[in-house]
C-alpha positions as CSV (number, residue, x, y, z in Angstrom):
1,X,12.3,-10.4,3.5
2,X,13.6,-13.5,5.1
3,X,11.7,-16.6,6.0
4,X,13.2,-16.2,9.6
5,X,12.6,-13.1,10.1
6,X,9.2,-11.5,12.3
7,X,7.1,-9.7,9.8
8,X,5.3,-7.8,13.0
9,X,8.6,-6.4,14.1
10,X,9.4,-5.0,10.4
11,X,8.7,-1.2,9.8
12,X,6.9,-0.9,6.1
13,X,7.8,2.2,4.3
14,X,5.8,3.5,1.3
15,X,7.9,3.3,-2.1
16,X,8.9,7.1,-2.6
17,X,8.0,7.4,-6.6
18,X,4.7,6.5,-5.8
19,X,2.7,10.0,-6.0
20,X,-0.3,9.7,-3.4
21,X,-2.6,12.2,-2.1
22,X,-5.2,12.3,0.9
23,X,-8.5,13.1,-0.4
24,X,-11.4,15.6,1.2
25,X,-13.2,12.5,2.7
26,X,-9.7,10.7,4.4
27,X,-9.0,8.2,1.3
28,X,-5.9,8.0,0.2
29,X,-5.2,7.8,-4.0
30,X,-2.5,6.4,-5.1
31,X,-1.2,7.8,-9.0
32,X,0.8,4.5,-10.0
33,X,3.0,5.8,-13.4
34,X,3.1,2.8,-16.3
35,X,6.4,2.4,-17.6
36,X,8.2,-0.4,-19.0
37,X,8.7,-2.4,-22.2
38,X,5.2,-3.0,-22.7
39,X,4.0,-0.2,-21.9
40,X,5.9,1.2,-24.7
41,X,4.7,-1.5,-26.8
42,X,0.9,-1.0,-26.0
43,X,1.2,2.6,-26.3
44,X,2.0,2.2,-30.0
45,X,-1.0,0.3,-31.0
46,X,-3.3,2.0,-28.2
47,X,-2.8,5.8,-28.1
48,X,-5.4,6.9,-25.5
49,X,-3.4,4.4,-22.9
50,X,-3.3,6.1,-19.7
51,X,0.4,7.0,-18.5
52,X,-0.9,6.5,-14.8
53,X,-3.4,4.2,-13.0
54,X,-5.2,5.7,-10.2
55,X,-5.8,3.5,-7.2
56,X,-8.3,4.4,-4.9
57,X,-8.1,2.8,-1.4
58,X,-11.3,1.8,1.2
59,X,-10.6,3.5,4.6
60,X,-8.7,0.7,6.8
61,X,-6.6,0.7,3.6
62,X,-6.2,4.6,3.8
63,X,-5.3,4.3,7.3
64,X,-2.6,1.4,6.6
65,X,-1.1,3.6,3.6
66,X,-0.7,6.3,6.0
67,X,0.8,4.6,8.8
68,X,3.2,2.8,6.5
69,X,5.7,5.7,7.1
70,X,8.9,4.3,8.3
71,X,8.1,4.7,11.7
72,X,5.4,2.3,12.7
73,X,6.3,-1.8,12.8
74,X,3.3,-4.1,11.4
75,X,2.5,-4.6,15.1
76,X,1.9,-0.9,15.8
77,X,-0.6,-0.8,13.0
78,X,-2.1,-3.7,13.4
79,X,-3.0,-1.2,17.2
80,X,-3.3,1.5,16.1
81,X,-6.4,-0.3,13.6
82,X,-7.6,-2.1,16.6
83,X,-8.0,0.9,18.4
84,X,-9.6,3.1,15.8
85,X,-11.9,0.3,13.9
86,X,-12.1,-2.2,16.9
87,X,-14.1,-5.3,15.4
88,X,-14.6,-3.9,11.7
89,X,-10.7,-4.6,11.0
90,X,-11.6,-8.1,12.0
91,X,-9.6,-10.8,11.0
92,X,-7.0,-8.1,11.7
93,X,-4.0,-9.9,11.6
94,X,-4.4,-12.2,8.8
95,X,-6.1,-9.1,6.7
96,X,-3.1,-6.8,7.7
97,X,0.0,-9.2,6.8
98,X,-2.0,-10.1,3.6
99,X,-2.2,-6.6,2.2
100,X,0.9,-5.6,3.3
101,X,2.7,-8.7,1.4
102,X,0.2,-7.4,-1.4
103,X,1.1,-4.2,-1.8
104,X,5.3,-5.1,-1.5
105,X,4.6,-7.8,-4.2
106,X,3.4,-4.7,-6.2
107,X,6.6,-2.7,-5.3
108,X,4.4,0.4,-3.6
109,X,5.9,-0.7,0.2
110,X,8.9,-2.4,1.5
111,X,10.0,-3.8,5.0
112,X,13.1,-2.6,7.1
């Protein structure tokens, strides 16, 4: 992502090898796999290591995993959880761009 460029035109889409599912109650999991040189490492001198991290996210974070599907800009989302949470999303802006750079700086979403 460019300094120039307008982060509430981009379209976030969710990183494909990330395995999520929508639970009963509308939360969204997310089943992060560890890998890596580490990992390996660890796994040697800890042998119940979990091979996956779970990641479970609070509804306006549900809502912005779902709608992080290639087809919605940051600006359609940041409507779309205007008009379904109205003041409860609130800061929306700042809270939106700052858990969308979150979760590309963690490699589960990037921009196009």
């Amino acid at each position: 992502m460019r300094k120039d460029q307008n982060l509430m035109l981009m379209t976030p889409i969710r990183n494909e090898k990330i395995s999520w599912l929508l639970k009963k109650d509308g939360a969204v999991q997310l089943k992060i796999a560890r890998k890596g040189l580490l990992f390996n490492i660890l796994k040697l001198f800890y042998r119940n290591l979990p091979e996956n991290i779970y990641l479970d996210l609070d509804e306006i974070g549900s809502e912005v995993w779902s709608l992080c599907d290639g087809r919605n800009t940051v600006y359609d989302i940041a409507t779309k959880l205007s008009d379904k949470f109205g003041t409860e999303a609130e800061p929306l802006y700042p809270r939106l761009i700052t858990y969308l750079k979150i979760l590309r700086q963690n490699g589960l979403i990037h921009f196009n």
